[in-house]
C-alpha positions in Angstrom: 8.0 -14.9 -7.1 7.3 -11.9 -9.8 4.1 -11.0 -10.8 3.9 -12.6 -14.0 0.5 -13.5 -15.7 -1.7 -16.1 -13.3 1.3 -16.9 -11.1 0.8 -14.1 -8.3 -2.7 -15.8 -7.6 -1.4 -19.3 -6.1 2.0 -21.0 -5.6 2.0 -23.2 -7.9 3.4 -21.6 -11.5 1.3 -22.0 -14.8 2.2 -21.3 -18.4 2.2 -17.6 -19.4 -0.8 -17.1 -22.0 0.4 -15.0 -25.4 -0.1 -11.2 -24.4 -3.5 -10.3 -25.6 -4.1 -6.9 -27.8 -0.2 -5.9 -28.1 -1.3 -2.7 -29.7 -3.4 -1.0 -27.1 -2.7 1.5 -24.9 -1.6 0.7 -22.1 -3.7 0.9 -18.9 -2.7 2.5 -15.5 -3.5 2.4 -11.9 -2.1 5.2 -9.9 -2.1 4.5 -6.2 -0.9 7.7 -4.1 -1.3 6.8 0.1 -1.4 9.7 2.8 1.0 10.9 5.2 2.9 7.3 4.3 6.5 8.6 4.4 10.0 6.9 2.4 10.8 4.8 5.2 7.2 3.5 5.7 8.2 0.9 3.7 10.3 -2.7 3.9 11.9 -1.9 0.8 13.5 0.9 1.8 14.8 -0.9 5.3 12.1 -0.5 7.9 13.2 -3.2 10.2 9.7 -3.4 11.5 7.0 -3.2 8.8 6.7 -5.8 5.5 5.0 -4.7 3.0 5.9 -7.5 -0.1 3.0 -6.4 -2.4 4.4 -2.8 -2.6 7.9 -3.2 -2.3 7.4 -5.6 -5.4 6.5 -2.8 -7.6 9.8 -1.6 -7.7 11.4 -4.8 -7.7 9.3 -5.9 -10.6 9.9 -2.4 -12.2 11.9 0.9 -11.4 12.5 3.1 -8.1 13.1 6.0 -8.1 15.4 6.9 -5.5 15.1 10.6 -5.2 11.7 11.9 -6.2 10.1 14.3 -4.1 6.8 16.4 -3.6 5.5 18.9 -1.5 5.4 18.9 2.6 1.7 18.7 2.7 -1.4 16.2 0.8 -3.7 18.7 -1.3 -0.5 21.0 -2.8 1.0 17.8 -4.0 -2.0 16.0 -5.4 -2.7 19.7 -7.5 0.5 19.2 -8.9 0.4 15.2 -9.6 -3.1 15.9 -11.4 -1.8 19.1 -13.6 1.7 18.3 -14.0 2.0 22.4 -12.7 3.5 23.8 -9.5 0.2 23.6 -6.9 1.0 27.6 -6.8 -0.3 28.5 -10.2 -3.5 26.0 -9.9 -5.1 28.0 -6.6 -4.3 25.2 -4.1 -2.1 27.0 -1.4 -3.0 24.7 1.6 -5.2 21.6 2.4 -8.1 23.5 4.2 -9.7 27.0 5.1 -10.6 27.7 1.5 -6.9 27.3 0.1 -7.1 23.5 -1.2 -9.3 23.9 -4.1 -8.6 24.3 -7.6 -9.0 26.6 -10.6 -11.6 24.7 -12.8 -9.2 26.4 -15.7 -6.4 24.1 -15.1 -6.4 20.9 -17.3 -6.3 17.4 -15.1 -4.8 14.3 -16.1 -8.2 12.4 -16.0 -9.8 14.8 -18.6 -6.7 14.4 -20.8 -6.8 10.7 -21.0 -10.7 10.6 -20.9 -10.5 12.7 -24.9 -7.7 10.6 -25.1 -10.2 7.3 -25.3 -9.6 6.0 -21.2 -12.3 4.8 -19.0 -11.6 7.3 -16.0 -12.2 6.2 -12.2 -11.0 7.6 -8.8 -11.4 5.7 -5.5 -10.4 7.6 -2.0 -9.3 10.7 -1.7 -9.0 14.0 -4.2 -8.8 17.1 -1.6 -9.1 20.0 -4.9 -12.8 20.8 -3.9 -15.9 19.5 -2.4 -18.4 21.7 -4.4 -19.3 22.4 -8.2 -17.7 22.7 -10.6 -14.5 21.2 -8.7 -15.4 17.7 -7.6 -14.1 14.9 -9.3 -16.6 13.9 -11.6 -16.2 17.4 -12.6 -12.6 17.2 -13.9 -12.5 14.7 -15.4 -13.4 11.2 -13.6 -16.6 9.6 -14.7 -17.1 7.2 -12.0 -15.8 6.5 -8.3 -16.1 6.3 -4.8 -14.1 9.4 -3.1 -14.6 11.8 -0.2 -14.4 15.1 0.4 -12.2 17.5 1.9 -9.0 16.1 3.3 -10.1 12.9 4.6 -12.4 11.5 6.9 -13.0 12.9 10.1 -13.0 16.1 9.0 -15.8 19.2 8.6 -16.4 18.2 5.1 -17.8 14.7 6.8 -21.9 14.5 6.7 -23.8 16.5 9.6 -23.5 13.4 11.6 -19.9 12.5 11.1 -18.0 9.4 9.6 -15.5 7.3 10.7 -12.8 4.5 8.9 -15.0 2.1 9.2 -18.9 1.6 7.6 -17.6 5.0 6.5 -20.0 7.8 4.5 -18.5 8.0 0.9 -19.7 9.6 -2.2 -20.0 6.7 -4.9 -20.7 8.5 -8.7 -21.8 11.1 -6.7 -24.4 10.0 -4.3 -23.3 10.2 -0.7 -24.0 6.6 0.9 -22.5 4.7 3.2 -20.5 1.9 2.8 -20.0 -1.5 5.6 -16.3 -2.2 6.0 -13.3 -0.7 6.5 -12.2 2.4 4.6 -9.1 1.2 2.2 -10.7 -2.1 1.8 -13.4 -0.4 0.2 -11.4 2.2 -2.2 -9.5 -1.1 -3.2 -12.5 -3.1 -3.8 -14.1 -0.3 -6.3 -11.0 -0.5 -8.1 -11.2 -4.1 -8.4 -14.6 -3.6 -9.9 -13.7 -1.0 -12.2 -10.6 -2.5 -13.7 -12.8 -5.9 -14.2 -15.9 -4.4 -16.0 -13.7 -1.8 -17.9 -11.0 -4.7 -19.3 -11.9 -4.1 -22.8 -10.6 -0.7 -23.0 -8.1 1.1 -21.1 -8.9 2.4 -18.2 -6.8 5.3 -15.5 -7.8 4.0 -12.7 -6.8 6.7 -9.7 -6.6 4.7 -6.3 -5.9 7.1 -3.1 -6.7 5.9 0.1 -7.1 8.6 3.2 -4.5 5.8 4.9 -2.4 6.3 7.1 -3.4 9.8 7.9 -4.6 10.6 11.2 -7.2 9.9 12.8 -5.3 6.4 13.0 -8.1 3.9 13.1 -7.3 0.9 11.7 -8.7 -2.9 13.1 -7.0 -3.7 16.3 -6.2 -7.2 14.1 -3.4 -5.3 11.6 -2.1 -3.5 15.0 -1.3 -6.4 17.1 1.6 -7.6 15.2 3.4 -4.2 15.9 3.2 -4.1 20.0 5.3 -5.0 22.6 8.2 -3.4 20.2 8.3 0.0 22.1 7.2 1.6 18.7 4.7 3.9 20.6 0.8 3.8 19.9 0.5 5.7 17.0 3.7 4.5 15.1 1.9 0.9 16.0 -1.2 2.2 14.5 0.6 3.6 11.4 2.3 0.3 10.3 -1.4 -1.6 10.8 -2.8 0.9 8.6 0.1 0.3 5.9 -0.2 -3.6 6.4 -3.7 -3.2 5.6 -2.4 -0.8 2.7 -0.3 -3.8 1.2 -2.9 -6.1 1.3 -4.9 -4.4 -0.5 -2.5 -3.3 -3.1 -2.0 -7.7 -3.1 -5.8 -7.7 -4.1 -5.7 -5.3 -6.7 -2.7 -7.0 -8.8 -4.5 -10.2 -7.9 -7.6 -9.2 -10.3 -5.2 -7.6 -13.0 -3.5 -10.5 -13.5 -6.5 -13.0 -12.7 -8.0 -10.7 -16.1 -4.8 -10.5 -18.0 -4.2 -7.1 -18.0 -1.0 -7.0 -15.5 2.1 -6.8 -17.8 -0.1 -4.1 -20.3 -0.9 -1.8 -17.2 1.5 1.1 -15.7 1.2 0.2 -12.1 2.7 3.2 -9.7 2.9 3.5 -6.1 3.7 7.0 -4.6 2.7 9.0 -1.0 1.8 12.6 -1.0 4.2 13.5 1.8 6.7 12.6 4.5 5.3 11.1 7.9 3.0 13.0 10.3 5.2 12.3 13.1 8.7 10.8 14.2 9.2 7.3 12.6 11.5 5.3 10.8 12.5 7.3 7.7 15.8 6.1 7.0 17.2 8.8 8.7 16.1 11.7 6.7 15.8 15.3 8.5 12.1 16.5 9.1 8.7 15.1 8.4 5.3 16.2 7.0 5.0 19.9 6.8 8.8 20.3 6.7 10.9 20.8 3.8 13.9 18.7 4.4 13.8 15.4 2.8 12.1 13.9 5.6 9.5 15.6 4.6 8.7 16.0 0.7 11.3 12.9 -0.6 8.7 10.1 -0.8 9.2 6.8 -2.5 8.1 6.5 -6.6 7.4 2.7 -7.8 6.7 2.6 -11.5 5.9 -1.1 -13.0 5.4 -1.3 -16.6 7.0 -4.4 -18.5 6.6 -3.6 -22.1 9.5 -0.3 -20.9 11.3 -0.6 -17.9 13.4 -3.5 -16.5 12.8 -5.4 -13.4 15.4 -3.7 -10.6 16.0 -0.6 -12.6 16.9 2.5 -10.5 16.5 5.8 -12.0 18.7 8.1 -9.4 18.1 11.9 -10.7 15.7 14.4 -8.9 12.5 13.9 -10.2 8.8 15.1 -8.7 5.3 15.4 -8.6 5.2 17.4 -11.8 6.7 15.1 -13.8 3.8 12.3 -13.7 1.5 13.7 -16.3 3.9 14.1 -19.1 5.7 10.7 -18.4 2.1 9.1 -18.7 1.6 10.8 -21.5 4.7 9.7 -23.3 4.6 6.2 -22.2 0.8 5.7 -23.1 1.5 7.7 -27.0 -0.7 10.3 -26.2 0.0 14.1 -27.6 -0.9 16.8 -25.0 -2.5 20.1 -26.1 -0.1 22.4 -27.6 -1.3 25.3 -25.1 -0.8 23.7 -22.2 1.8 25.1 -20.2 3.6 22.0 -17.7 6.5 22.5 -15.3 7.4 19.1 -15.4 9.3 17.1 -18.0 8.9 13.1 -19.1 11.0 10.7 -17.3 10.3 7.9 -19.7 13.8 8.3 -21.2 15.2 7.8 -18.0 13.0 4.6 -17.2 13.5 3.1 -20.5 16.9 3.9 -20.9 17.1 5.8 -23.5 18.6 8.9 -22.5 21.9 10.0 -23.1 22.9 12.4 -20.3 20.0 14.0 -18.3 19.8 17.2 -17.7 19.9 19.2 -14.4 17.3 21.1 -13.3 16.1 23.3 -10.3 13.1 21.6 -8.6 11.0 23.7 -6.5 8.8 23.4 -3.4 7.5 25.4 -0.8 4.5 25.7 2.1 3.2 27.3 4.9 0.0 27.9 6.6 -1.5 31.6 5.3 -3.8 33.0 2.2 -1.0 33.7 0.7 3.5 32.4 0.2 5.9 34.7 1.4 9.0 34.3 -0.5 11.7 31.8 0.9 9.7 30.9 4.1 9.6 26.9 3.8 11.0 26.3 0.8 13.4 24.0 -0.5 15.3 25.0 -4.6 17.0 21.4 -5.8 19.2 20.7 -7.9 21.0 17.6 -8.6 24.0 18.2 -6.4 22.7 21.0 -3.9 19.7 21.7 -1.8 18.5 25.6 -1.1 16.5 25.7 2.1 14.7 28.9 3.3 16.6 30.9 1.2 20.0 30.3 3.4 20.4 26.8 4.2 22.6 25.2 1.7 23.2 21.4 1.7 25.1 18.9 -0.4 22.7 16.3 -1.2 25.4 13.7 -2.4 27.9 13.6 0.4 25.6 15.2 3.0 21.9 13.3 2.6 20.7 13.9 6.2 21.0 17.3 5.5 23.0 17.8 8.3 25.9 20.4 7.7 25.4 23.8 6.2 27.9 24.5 3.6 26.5 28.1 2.8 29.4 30.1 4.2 31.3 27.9 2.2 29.3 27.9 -1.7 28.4 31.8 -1.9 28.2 31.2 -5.5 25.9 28.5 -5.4 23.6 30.2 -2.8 23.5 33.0 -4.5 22.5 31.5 -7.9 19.8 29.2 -6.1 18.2 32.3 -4.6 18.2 34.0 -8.0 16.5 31.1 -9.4 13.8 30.6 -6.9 12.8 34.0 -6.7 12.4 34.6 -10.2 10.2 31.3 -9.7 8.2 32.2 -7.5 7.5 35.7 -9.5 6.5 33.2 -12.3 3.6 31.2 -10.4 3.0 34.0 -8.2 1.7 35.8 -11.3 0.1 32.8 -13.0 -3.5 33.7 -11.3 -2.2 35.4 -8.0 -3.8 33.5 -4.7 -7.3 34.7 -4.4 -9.4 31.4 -4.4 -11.9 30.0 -6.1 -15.3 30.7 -5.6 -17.5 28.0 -4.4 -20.7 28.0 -7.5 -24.5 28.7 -5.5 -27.7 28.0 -6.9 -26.7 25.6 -10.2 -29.4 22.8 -11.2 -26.0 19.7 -10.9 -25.0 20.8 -7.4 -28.2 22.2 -5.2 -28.3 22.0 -2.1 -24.6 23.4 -2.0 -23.1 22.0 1.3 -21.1 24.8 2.3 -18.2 23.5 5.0 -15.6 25.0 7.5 -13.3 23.4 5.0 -13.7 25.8 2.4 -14.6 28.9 4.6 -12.0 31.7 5.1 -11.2 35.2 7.0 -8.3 35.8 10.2 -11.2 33.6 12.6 -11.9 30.9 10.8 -10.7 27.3 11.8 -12.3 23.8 13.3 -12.8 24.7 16.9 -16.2 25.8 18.7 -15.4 29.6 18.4 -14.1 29.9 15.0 -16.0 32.4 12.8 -15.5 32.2 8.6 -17.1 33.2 5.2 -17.5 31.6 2.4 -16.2 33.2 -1.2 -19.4 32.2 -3.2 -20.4 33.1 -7.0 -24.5 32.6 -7.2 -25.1 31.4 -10.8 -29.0 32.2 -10.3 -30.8 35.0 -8.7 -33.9 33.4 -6.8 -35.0 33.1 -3.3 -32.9 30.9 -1.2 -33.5 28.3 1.7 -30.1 28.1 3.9 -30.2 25.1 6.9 -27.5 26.0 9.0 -25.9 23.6 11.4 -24.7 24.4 14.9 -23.5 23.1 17.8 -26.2 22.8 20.3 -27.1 26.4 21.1 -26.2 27.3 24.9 -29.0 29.5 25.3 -31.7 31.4 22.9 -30.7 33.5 20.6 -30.2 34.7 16.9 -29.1 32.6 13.3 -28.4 35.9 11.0 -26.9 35.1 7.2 -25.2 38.1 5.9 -24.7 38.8 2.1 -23.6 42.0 0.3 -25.6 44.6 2.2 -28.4 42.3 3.3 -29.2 40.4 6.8 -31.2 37.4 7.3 -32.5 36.8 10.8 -34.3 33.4 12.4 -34.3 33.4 16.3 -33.8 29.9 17.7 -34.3 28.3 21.5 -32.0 26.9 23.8 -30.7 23.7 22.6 -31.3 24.0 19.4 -29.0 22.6 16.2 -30.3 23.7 13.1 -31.6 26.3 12.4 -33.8 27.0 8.8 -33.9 30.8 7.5 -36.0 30.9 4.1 -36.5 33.6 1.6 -33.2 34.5 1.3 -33.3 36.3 -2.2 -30.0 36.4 -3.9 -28.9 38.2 -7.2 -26.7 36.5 -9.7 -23.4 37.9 -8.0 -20.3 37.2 -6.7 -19.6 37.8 -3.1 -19.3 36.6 0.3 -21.5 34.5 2.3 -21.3 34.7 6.0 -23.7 32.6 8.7 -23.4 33.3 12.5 -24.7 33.3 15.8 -25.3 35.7 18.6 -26.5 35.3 22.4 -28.4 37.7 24.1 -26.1 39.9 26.4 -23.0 39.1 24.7 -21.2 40.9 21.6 -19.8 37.6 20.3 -20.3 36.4 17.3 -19.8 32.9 16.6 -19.5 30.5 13.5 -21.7 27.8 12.3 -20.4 24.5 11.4 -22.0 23.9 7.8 -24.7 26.2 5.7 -26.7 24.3 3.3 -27.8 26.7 0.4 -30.3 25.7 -1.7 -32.4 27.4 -4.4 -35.9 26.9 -4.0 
């Protein structure tokens, strides 16, 4: 059964109603899920997993058979939201201070908010927790989202969250919501499409599904046991049952409004699979740069355009959303604006010709900063660079499994041509020094300072980890700082460090915050640094949040 106007909601088939306002834009509704990899899907032969409502976006529209991103979440979604390689826009990595983004680069929300679209995000965004970075700051005027890379994770509230009754940020306010989490991304996207119908809308749907950790109701898991799948794999496919579902529910209330066949409906995933899995036997996963890990599936639904079943087999990416949206929905981009990507909507419509080949680029690894050719991937068409050395032919060899380097000199050597003079190119767009996290504006204060964001050779998640943050203080005032620690082991010393000035509180045993006022702060930019020290020991230790505010 196709989704056609008000049959999708019951079995029986009713006549299709004339297509209301023919002229206007048309809407979309961009669903992107996490760590969901190419062969987490029916459609593309899982022999365990169905997922109907998804794998009919591609049967009721195009697939694209070879599009690919980046190896990790927040370098991908930097690109997807700029159509510009995530190494020009500041986002290196998804955490330590290297996932958020230059407030310079233009997003796809703020170009179809001038463009007259009702902007919403639900889930996840992972470019920045903190002013002038969050969502509603580039570009979205309404959602519920969380911060850093998902829940679970330091960027959580003081007390934690989990997947379900989980603390979300809803149009900026952080509450909590009673359910499970995707149910409740989907569920504000219901709401938004419905009391936005009269206009378009973008409607930006990301659910932190199925990323670790894998909690999911033990009801969507129970289907998948006794198959010698392994727990988490079993966990995985609940959390993409539950996916589908929702995805069900969503085209439910467009067509239930009428606004199915005059909306752009995608569904895409950031990255390959977190670990082994069905991925119709693809090399690598998440984190890798083989196709198991950055080829990802591309669903595109869109009547008024694209046939039902059409397949659209060139190499396409991340990049390329923004200006195929743009093309698709008539709407000019600025003239200054500088994309890497190119429009696919002659492809999907038809229209082209011959398409031109073209060298798609990607590359990651952990670190402030790239080093040239370590995991990275040049594609062309034909042939796949890897590392700099690896040479693959993608049309007689898709498992990447013979290296035909020895054998294409040529073709080596012009690949490693092109992707060094590439990554000169976004190397030099603003270098890799991040961000700076804004202290002491009236729209953001307190500024809830995270080990997400924090940065320096000791920094991480663990008990012992040590960071600063890279701050820019708007206001020069005295300052209150509430520092958060893990219960202290014994008494000792809080000390916040600034430029050339200490801070100092002593605290007891036990304690877990600790409060040092009168912190005066000039309008500078610098580094902010909050640690802890024992009596009789030299070690200094980190905090796990600072919450700066301006009194």
């Amino acid at each position: 059964m196709s989704w056609t106007r008000r049959t999708f909601l019951s079995s029986t088939t009713v006549s299709l109603l004339p297509a209301q306002r023919p002229t206007k834009r048309p809407n979309i509704v961009l669903i992107i899920s996490d760590d969901q990899g190419y062969g987490d899907l029916s459609l593309h032969g899982n022999p365990y997993l169905n997922t109907p409502n998804i794998d009919r976006i591609g049967k009721e529209g195009a697939q694209f058979t070879q599009f690919q991103v980046c190896p990790v979440c927040s370098p991908t979604r930097a690109s997807l939201m700029t159509g510009r390689y995530n190494y020009r826009t500041g986002i290196v990595d998804t955490y330590l201070g290297r996932s958020m983004m230059h407030t310079d680069e233009v997003t796809m929300p703020q170009i179809f908010k001038e463009a007259g679209y009702r902007t919403g995000i639900f889930g996840k965004w992972h470019l920045g927790d903190t002013y002038p970075m969050r969502p509603l700051d580039r570009g979205f005027e309404e959602g519920i989202y969380i911060k850093g890379g998902g829940i679970g994770q330091p960027s959580d509230p003081p007390d934690g969250s989990s997947y379900t009754n989980p603390y979300v940020y809803e149009n900026g306010k952080l509450t909590q919501k009673k359910g499970y989490c995707t149910d409740i991304f989907f569920r504000g996207a219901q709401e938004f499409v419905a009391a936005h119908r009269e206009e378009p809308f973008f409607c930006y749907v990301a659910p932190n599904a199925p990323h670790d950790p894998l909690e999911v109701p033990d009801s969507y898991v129970v289907p998948f046991r006794g198959k010698k799948l392994g727990e988490k794999t079993e966990k995985v496919y609940g959390m993409v049952a539950n996916l589908d579902e929702n995805v069900r529910n969503l085209v439910n209330t467009l067509d239930k409004l009428y606004l199915l066949d005059d909306t752009i409906l995608i569904f895409m995933t950031d990255n390959g699979p977190q670990h082994e899995r069905y991925n119709a036997g693809m090399r690598g996963i998440k984190t890798t740069v083989y196709q198991g890990g950055i080829r990802v599936p591309f669903l595109l639904r869109f009547p008024r355009a694209v046939k039902p079943g059409w397949e659209v087999h060139y190499t396409a990416a991340h990049i390329d959303v923004l200006p195929t949206l743009a093309e698709l929905c008539r709407i000019r981009l600025p003239e200054n604006l500088k994309l890497d990507g190119r429009s696919l909507a002659p492809a999907l419509t038809g229209q082209h010709k011959q398409w031109p080949d073209r060298t798609i680029f990607t590359q990651w690894h952990r670190g402030d900063e790239p080093v040239l050719f370590q995991n990275s991937a040049a594609r062309t068409q034909r042939y796949k660079l890897v590392n700099g050395v690896e040479l693959y032919d993608m049309e007689q060899d898709p498992g990447e499994s013979k290296n035909i380097a020895a054998q294409k000199p040529g073709v080596v050597a012009k690949l490693r041509a092109e992707q060094q003079k590439w990554f000169e190119d976004v190397s030099a767009t603003r270098g890799f020094a991040p961000p700076r996290i804004f202290i002491g504006t009236e729209v953001d204060n307190p500024v809830y300072l995270t080990r997400q964001d924090w940065r320096g050779p000791e920094a991480g998640w663990d008990r012992t980890s040590r960071g600063y943050w890279e701050v820019d203080v708007r206001a020069k005032g005295n300052y209150e700082i509430l520092l958060r620690i893990n219960p202290a082991r014994d008494a000792g010393d809080a000390t916040v460090h600034f430029g050339m000035h200490d801070w100092k509180q002593a605290f007891p045993k036990g304690t877990e915050e600790v409060r040092i006022a009168g912190v005066a702060l000039n309008a500078v930019k610098g580094r902010l640094e909050a640690y802890l020290s024992y009596a009789g020991s030299s070690t200094k230790l980190g905090v796990l949040s600072a919450e700066v505010r301006r009194m």
